[in-house]
N, C-alpha and C positions, 0 to 999 in steps of 0.2 A: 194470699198471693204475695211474695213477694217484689218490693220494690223495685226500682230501676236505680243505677247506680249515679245518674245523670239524669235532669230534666230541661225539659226548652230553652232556658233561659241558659242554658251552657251551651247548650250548642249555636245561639244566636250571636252569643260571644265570640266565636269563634268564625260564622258565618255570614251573619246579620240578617237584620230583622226578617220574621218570617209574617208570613199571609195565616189569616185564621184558618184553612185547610191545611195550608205544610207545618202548622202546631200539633194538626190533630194528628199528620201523618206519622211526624217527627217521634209522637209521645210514644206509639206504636213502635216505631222502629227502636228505640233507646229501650222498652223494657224487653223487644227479641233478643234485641243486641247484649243487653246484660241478660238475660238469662242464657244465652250461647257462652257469655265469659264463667257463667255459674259451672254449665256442663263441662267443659273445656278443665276447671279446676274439679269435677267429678273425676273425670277422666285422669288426670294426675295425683287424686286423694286425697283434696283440699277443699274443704269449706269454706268459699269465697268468702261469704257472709262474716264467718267466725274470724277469718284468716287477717281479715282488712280492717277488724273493727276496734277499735279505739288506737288505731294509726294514720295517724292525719297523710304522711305520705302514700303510705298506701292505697287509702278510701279513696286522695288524689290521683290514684296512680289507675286505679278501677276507671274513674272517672272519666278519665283523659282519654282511655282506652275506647269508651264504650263512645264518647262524643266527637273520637277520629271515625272509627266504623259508621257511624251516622255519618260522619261529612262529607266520608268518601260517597256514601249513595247517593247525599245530595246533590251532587255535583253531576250525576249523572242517571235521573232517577227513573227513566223510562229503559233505562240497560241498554243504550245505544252503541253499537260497536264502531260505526263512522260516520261520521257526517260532513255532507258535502253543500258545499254553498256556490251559488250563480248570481251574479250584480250585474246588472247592464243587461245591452243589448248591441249583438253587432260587433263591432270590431274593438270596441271599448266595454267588453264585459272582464270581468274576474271571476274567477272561478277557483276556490281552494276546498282544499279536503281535509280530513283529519282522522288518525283513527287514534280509538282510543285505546286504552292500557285494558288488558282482556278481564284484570281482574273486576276493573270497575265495571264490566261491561257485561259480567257476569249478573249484576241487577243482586248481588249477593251481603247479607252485612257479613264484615269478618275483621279478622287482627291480624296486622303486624308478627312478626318474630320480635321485633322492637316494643313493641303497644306490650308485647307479655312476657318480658324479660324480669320481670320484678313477683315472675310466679315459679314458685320452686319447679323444678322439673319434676316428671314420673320417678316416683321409687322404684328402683331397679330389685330384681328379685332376689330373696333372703337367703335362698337358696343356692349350694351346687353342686353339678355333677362330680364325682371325682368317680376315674377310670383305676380300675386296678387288676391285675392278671394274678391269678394262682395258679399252681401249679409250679414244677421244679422245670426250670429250663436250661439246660449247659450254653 
């Protein structure tokens, strides 16, 4: 099986410190999340693995990726589209709302165009048509 590209202790860096359940969740979501950045370079014709390995920016660059996809979930990790809050009672209450950005809210790990800009794009195909008419035409 392979690894994950990031482990807890990156994304704590980034988030801070976590509860002994949101480690175990965290561990879970960082190797989905790299293995989505795996498929992702399947789909473009790259071997993450092969592609990022003995490049320090790079392997950094997987990294970052996969430990942004984790923080965006954390941040919202029940996939809540709004949430509304009530203080008080009476004529001295507060009341605000919030909605959140749809993608977090989708409860989904994922990337950036940005997080994967440092991945070549799909090879475009080798091939092409060429149109041509015979026959004699005045």
């Amino acid at each position: 099986m392979a690894e994950p590209f990031a482990n807890s202790d990156d994304v704590e860096a980034v988030w801070g410190e976590l509860t002994v359940a949101e480690t175990v969740t965290v561990d879970a979501w960082l190797l989905t999340a790299s293995n989505n950045l795996r498929l992702i370079g399947r789909k473009r014709g790259i071997d993450i693995d092969a592609f990022i390995r003995g490049d320090e920016i790079l392997e950094q660059a997987a990294k970052d990726a996969v430990v942004e996809s984790v923080r965006r979930r954390l941040s919202n990790p029940r996939a809540i589209r709004q949430r509304s809050t009530n203080q008080g009672a009476g004529p001295f209450s507060n009341t605000s709302s919030e909605t959140v950005d749809s993608s977090a809210a989708s409860g989904l790990l994922y990337f950036t165009e940005g997080e994967l800009m440092w991945l070549p794009l799909p090879r475009k195909g080798r091939f092409r048509t060429i149109h041509a008419k015979s026959g004699y035409y005045k």
